[in-house]
N, C-alpha and C positions, 0 to 999 in steps of 0.2 A: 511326549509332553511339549516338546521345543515345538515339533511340528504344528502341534498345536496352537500353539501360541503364536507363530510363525502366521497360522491362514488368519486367526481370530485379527491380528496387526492389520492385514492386506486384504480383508472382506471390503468388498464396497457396495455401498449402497446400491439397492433397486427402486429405480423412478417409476414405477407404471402407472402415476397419476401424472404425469408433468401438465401444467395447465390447469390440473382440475382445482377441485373445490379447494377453499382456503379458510380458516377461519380470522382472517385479517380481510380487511376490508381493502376492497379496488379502485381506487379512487384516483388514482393520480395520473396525468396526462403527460403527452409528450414535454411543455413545457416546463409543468412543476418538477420532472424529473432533469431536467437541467439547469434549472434554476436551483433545484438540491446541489447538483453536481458544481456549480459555480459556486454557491453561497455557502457550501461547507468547505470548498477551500481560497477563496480570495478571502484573505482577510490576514489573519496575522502574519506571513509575508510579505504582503504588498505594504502594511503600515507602521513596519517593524524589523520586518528580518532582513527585506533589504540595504537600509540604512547602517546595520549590527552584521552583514558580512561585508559588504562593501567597506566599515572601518577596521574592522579587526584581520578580515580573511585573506580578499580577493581584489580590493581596491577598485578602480573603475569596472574592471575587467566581470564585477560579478553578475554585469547583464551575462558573459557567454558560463557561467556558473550556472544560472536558472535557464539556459539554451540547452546545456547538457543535463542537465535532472529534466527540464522538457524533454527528451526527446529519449531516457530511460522512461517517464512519465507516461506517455506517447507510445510505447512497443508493449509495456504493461496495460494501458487501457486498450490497444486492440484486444489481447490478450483476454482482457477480461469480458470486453465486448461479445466474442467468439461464443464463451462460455455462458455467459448469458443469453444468447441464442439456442446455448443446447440444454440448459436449463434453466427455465426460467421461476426459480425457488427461493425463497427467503432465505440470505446466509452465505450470499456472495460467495467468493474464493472458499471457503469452507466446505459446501458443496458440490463447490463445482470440484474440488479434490477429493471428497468423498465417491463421487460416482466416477470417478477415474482411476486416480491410485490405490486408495486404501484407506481404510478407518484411522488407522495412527497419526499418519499423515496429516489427513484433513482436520482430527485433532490438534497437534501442531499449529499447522494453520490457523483453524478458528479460536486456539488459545491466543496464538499472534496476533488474533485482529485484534479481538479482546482488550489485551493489552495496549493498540494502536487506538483504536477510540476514546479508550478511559485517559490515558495522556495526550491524545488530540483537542480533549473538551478538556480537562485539567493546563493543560499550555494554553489555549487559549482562554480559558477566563483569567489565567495569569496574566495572561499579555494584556489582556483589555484592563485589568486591574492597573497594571504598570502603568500603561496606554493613559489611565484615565488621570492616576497619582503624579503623572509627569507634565500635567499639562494643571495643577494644581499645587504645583511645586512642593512633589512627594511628602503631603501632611502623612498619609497611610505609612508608607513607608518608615517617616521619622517617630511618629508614633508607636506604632508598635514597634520596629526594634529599640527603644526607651523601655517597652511596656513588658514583651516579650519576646527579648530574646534566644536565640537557637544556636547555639556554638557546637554544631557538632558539620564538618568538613565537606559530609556527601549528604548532608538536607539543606531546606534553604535558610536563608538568616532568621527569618520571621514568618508566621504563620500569616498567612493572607486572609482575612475573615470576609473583607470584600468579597473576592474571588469563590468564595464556601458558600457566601449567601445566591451569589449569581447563579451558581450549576443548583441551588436548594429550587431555587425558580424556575429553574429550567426543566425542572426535574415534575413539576406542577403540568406545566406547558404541556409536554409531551404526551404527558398521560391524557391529557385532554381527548384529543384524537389525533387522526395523520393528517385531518383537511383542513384544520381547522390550524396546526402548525406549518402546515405546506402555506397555505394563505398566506401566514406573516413570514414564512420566510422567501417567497416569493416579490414582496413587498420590499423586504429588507435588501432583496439581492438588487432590486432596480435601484434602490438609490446609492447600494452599494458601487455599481457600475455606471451609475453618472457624477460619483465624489472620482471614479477612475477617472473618468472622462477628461473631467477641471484640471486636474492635476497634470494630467498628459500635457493637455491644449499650452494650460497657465507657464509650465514648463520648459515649456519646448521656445515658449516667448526669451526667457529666458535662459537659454541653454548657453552654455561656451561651452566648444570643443577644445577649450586649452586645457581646462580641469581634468582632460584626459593624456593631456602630457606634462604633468607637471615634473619639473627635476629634482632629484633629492636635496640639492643646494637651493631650492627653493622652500623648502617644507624646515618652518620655523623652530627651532630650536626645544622648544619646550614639549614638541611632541616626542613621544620617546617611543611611539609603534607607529612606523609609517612605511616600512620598507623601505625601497631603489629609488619611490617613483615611477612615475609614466603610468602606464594602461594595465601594466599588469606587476604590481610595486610588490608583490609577493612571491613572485613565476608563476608558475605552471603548477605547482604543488599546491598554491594557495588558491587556484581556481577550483584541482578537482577537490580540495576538503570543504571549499564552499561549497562546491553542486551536492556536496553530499548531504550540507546542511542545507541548503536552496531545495534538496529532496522535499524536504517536509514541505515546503510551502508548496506542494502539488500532489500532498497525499489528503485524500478528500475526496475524489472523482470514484475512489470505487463504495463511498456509500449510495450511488446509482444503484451499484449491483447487488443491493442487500433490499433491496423492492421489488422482489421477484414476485411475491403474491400479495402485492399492494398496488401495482403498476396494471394499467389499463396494456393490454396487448404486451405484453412485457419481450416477447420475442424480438419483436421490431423496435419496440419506443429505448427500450433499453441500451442496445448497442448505439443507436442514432445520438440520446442522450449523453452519452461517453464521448463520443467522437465531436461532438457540438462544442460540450463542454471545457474540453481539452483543448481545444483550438480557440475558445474565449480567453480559456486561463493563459496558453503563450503569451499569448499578444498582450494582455494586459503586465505579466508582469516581466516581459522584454521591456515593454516600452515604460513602463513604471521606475527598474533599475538604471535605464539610459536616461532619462533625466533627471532621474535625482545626483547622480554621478556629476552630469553636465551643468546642474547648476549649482552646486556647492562640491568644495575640495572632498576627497573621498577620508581623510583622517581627521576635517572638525566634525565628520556627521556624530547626529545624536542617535545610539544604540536605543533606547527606547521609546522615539516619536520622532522618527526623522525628518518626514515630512513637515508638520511643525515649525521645528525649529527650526530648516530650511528660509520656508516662506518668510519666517518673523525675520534670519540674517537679512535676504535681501527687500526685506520694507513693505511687502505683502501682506499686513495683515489679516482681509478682508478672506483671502483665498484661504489664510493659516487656518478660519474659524470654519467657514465649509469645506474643510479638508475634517479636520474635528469633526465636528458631528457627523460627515459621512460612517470617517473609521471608526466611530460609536458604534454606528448602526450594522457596519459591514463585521466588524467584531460579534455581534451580537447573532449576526448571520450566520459566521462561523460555529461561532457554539454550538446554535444549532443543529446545524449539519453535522458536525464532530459526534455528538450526542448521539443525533436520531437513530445510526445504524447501530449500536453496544446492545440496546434490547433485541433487536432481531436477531443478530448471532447469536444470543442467549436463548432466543427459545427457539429456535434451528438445533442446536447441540442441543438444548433439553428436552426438544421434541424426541431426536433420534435416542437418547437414554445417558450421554457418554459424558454428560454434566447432569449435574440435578434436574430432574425433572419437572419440580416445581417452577424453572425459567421459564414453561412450556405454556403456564397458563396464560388465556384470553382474559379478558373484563368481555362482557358479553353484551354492555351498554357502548362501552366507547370503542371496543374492538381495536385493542393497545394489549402490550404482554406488560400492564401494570405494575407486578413483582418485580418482574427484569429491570423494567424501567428504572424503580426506587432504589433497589440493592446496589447495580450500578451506580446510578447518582452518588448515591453516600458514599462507596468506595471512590469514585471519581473526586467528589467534596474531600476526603481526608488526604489525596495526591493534590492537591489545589493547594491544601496546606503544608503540606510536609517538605515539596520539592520545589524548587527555581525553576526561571522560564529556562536557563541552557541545558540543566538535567535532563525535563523531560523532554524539550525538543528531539534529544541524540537518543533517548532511552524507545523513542516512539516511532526514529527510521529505521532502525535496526530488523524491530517485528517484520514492520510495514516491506523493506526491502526483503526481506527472505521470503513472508507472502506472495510479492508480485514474482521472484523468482520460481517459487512451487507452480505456480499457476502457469506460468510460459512454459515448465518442463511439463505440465498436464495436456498444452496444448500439445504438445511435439507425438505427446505419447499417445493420445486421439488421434490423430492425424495417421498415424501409419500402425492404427490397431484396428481389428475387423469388427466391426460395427455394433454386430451381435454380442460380442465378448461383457459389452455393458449390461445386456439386459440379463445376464444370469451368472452367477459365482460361480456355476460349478461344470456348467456344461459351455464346450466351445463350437462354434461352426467351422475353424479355420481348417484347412489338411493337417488330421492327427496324423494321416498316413505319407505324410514326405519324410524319405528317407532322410536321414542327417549323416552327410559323408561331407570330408574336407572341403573337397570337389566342387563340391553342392553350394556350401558355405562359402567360398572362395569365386565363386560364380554371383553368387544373390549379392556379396560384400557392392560389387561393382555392377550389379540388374545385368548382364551381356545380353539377353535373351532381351531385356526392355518391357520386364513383367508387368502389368496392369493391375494384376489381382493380386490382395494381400494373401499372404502365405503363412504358417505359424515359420517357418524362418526368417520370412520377411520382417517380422514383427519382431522378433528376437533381434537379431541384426540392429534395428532399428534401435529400443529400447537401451541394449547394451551400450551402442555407438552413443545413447543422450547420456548414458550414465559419465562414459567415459570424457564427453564434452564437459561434463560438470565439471567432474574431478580436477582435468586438465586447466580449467577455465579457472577453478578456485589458487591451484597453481600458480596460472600465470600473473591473475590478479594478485596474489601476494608475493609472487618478485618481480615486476613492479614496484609496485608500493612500498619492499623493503628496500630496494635498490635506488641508489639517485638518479633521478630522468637524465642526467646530465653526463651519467657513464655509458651510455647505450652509443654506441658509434663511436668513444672512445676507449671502453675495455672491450677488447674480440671477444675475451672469455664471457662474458656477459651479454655482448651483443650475437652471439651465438648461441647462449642459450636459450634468449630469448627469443630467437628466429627460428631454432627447432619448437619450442614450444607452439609458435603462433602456427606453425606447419601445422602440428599434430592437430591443433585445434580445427583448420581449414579442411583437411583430409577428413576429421568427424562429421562435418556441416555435409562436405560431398557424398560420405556415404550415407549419411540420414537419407539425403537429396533425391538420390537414386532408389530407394525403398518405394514402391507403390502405393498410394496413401488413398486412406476411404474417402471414397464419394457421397455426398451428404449436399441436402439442402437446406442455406442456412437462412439467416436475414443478413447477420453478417460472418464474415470470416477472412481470419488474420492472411494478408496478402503475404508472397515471399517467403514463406513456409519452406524450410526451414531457418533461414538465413534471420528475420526478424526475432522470432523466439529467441535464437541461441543469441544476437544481440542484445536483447532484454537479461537473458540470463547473465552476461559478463559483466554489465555494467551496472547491473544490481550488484552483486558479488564483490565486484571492484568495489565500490560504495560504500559497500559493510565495513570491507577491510579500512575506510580511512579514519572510523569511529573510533574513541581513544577505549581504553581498557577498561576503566570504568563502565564505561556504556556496555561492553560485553560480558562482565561478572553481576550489572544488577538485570543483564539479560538472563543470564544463566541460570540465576535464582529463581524468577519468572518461570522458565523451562522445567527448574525440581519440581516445584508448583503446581503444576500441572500435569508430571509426568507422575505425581504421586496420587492428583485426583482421577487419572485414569485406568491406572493401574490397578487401584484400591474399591475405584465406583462406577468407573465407565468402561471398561470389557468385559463386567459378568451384567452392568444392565443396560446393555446395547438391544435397541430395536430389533436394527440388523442382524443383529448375532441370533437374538429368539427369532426371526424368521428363518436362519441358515438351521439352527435347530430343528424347528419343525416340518422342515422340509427333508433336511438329514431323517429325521424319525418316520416321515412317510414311506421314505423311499426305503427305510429296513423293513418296516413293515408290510410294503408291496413284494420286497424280495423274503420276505418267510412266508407269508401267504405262497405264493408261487412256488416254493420251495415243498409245503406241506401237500400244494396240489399233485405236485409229484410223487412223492411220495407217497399217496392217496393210490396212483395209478401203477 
C-alpha cells in the first residue's frame, strides 16, 4: 500500500505532444510577452511599496533591498526560462515540476501559484484602490469604516467594494479573449513606462544626496520610527526584511511562463521575454527607489502614494498629476497581468485530473478557460474584501518564494539526470548494471575518472547531494536569521558554526559540479550550473524565513487545502495515473499471453 502510494506521489507526467496542438489560441508575439512580463509587475512596487519600505523597513538603503530580491528575481527567471525551453506548456512552474519530479510536488507547486495570483490581483486592486482614495483624501476609506466596519485583528478594517468591483471587470476583460487583452495591456505597459521615465528624469533634477545621510539628531522629534539615521537607519536586518518584501514587487515575470500554448514560438520567445523583462524591471525600480529616497527624507514619505506626495512637498505639482494618472494606468496594467496567468494554471491541473476538471474547459468562440477565469475572480473579489494590502502582500511571497525554489531544485535535477528517464515512468536507459560498491561511490562522489556520461550512480550522487544542499541551506538560513548579524566574528561558538555550515554547503555545490550532466539543445539554459540554482535556492529560503508567523499559519492552512483536495480528488482522477494504469494492464496482459503460449508448447 505505502509503496503504492509512494510511485502514485512521484509519477510524472509524459510530454509526447510538446508543441503540438493546443486548444488555446497562439497569438502572442515576442513583444506582447514582455510587455506581459513588464506590466504584470511594475506597478504596485514602483508606486507604493517603495515609498512603505523605505519608511517603515529599510530607509534610504531600500534601493540595495530591491537589488537583492533582483537578483533572487534574476536566478529564479533564468530558472524558469530554462524550463520553458524544455516545455513549452500552459502552467508555468507546475509543469514544468510535473515532468521532472513528481505529481505531489507539481501539486504543491501549482496550489502555490494558485494562491500567488489570486493575492497578486487581490493586493493589487487594493493598492490601486488605496492609490486612488489617497489622492481623494481617503472618502472610500472614511466611509465605509463609519459604514462597515471589521474588528476582527487578522482581516482588514473594512471591506473594499472599490477594489471587488475593479477584479468584477477585470474578470469580464479577460474572458474576452488573449489578443484582445494583450492589446490593452500592451498599451497600458507603454505609458506605464514613460510615467517611469518622468519621474526618474523629474527626480534626479531634484535629487540631494544629503537625504542619504541624514543624522539621528537631525530627524525631528515627533517621529517616533525612524531609526540611527544615515543610508541604512535600520542595519542590515532591516534591509534583508525589506528585499523580502521588495520580493513581491518582482513577482510577476513568471506569468511569461504560463503561455506556453498561447505564445507564438514559445521555445525561444519565452525565455528571451524573461530575460528582457527582468532586466526592464531592475532598472526601473533601482532607479525609481534612488530618487525617491534622494528627494524627500526617507521617514516623511507617504506609505500609500509616495510619489505624490513627494512631488506636491517640493512644489511640483504639474509632474504630481502625470505621475497620477500614469500609476492609474500602470496599476491597472498590473491587475491585469496578476489575473491573466490563475486561469491557466486552473485548466493545466484540471486538464491533467488533480483539480476539478471542470477548470479544463475552452469557450470554443473566445478560446479562454471561461469557468476558471469567473470562479477565480470571485474567489479573488471576496480576498479584495476581506484582507489589507500588508496581509496579502507577505501571504503571496511566501507561495511565490517556495515555487521559485522547487523550480531551481528541478533545474539541478534535469541537469545531471539521463534524458531519457523523462520520457517513461517505468523504464530507464541509465546502467541498471553498475555495480554499487563503496569504492565505486567514493570515486563517482569526486568524477576521478572525469566521467562524461551520466550514470544511475551519477544521478544518485547528484540528487542526494541537492537534497542534502536543501536541508543544509534551510539550516543555515534559519541561524542566520535567528542569530544577531552582529555576533558572527564576535562569538567563536557561533562564528564556527557558521563556517562549518557554509563549508558543508560549498562541498554539496562541488560535488553536484563534478557529476556529468545531460547534453541537450536548448534556446535557453541556466549558465553556471550548478553554482546559480543553488543560489536561487538559498536566498529564496533565507527570504521565507524573514516572513512573520502569521504569514506562515495562513500558509499552512492554504497547504491543508489543498493537501485534502488532492488526496480526496486528485490521485484517484489523475490523467497520469489512468495512463500508468493502462500501461501497467498491457504490459500484464503481454506477460500472461506469453505465459499461456508456453505453456501451450
Amino acid at each position: 500500500m505505502a509503496s503504492r502510494l509512494l510511485k502514485a506521489l512521484s509519477r510524472r507526467r509524459i510530454d509526447e505532444d510538446q508543441g503540438g496542438k493546443s486548444e488555446l489560441a497562439r497569438v502572442l508575439g515576442l513583444f506582447d510577452l514582455t510587455a506581459l512580463g513588464v506590466g504584470s509587475t511594475l506597478g504596485l512596487g514602483v508606486y507604493v511599496l517603495a515609498g512603505s519600505i523605505a519608511k517603515e523597513t529599510a530607509g534610504p538603503a531600500v534601493c540595495i533591498s530591491f537589488l537583492i530580491a533582483a537578483i533572487a528575481s534574476a536566478f529564479a527567471g533564468m530558472c524558469y526560462a530554462e524550463f520553458a525551453s524544455r516545455v513549452p506548456k500552459a502552467g508555468s512552474a507546475y509543469v514544468y515540476s510535473y515532468v521532472t519530479v513528481g505529481e505531489f510536488i507539481a501539486f504543491i507547486i501549482g496550489w502555490n501559484l494558485i494562491l500567488e495570483y489570486i493575492i497578486g490581483t487581490a493586493s493589487v486592486a487594493r493598492g490601486l484602490s488605496n492609490y486612488l482614495d489617497a489622492l481623494i483624501g481617503n472618502v472610500i476609506r472614511k466611509t465605509l469604516l463609519a459604514a462597515m466596519p471589521i474588528h476582527v485583528s487578522f482581516l482588514s478594517e473594512y471591506p473594499d467594494f472599490f477594489a471587488f468591483s475593479v477584479v468584477l471587470l477585470l474578470i469580464i476583460l479577460l474572458s474576452v479573449g488573449v489578443r484582445e487583452s494583450s492589446i490593452l495591456n500592451n498599451i497600458f505597459t507603454v505609458m506605464n513606462l514613460g510615467t517611469i521615465l518622468v519621474i526618474i528624469v523629474a527626480g534626479s533634477i531634484k535629487a540631494d544626496p544629503a537625504n542619504w545621510r541624514i543624522p539621528a539628531e537631525s530627524i525631528p522629534s515627533n517621529v517616533t520610527h525612524a531609526g540611527s539615521g544615515g543610508f541604512m537607519p535600520f542595519g542590515f536586518t532591516g534591509v534583508m526584511v525589506g528585499a523580502a518584501k521588495c520580493f513581491y514587487g518582482f513577482v510577476g515575470f513568471d506569468a511569461v511562463a504560463t503561455t506556453g500554448e498561447e505564445a507564438k514560438n514559445p521555445q525561444r520567445n519565452i525565455p528571451i521575454a524573461i530575460v528582457i523583462s527582468l532586466v526592464i524591471i531592475l532598472m526601473a525600480y533601482f532607479s525609481i527607489s534612488t530618487v525617491l529616497t534622494m528627494m524627500w527624507p526617507y521617514y516623511d514619505q507617504n506609505a500609500d502614494a509616495p510619489f505624490p506626495y513627494v512631488f506636491e512637498q517640493i512644489g511640483w505639482p504639474a509632474v504630481k498629476w502625470i505621475v497620477n494618472i500614469g500609476a492609474a494606468f500602470a496599476l491597472c496594467t498590473s491587475l491585469l497581468g496578476a489575473m491573466f496567468p490563475l486561469p491557466r494554471i486552473l485548466y493545466a491541473m484540471g486538464s491533467d485530473g488533480i483539480i476539478f476538471k471542470r477548470f479544463a474547459k475552452v469557450h470554443k468562440k473566445t478560446m479562454t478557460p471561461i469557468f476558471s477565469t469567473v470562479v477565480s475572480g470571485l474567489f479573488t473579489g471576496v480576498m479584495t474584501l476581506m484582507f489589507n494590502l500588508q496581509q496579502l502582500i507577505d501571504m503571496m511571497s511566501i507561495g511565490t518564494l517556495l515555487a521559485y525554489t522547487i523550480v531551481a531544485v528541478s533545474v539541478l535535477i534535469l541537469r545531471y539526470q539521463e534524458k531519457d528517464c523523462l520520457s517513461n515512468n517505468h523504464v530507464t536507459t541509465m546502467d541498471s548494471d553498475y555495480k554499487l560498491t563503496l569504492l565505486g561511490v567514493l570515486k563517482q562522489i569526486v568524477n576521478l575518472q572525469n566521467q562524461k556520461e551520466i550514470t544511475e550512480i551519477s544521478s544518485k550522487i547528484a540528487k542526494y547531494s541537492i537534497l542534502i544542499f536543501c536541508i543544509f541551506t534551510f539550516v543555515t538560513a534559519g541561524f542566520i536569521n535567528f542569530v544577531d548579524a552582529g555576533a558572527f566574528g564576535k562569538n567563536i561558538i557561533e562564528t564556527v558554526i557558521l563556517v562549518v555550515l557554509v563549508k558543508i554547503l560549498l562541498l554539496n555545490i562541488v560535488v553536484i559540479a563534478r557529476q556529468p550532466t545531460q547534453e541537450s539543445d536548448l534556446a535557453f539554459k541556466v549558465p553556471l550550473v550548478p553554482l546559480l540554482p543553488c543560489c536561487s535556492i538559498f536566498i529564496n529560503l533565507y527570504l521565507m524565513l524573514q516572513l512573520d508567523a502569521f504569514t506562515w499559519i495562513r500558509f499552512s492552512i492554504w497547504l491543508l487545502i489543498g493537501f485534502a483536495i488532492y488526496f480526496l480528488y486528485g490521485i484517484s482522477h489523475s490523467e497520469q495515473g489512468k495512463r500508468d494504469k493502462a500501461e501497467a494492464d498491457m504490459i500484464k496482459r503481454k506477460y500472461a499471453d506469453q505465459v499461456r503460449m508456453v505453456t501451450k508448447f
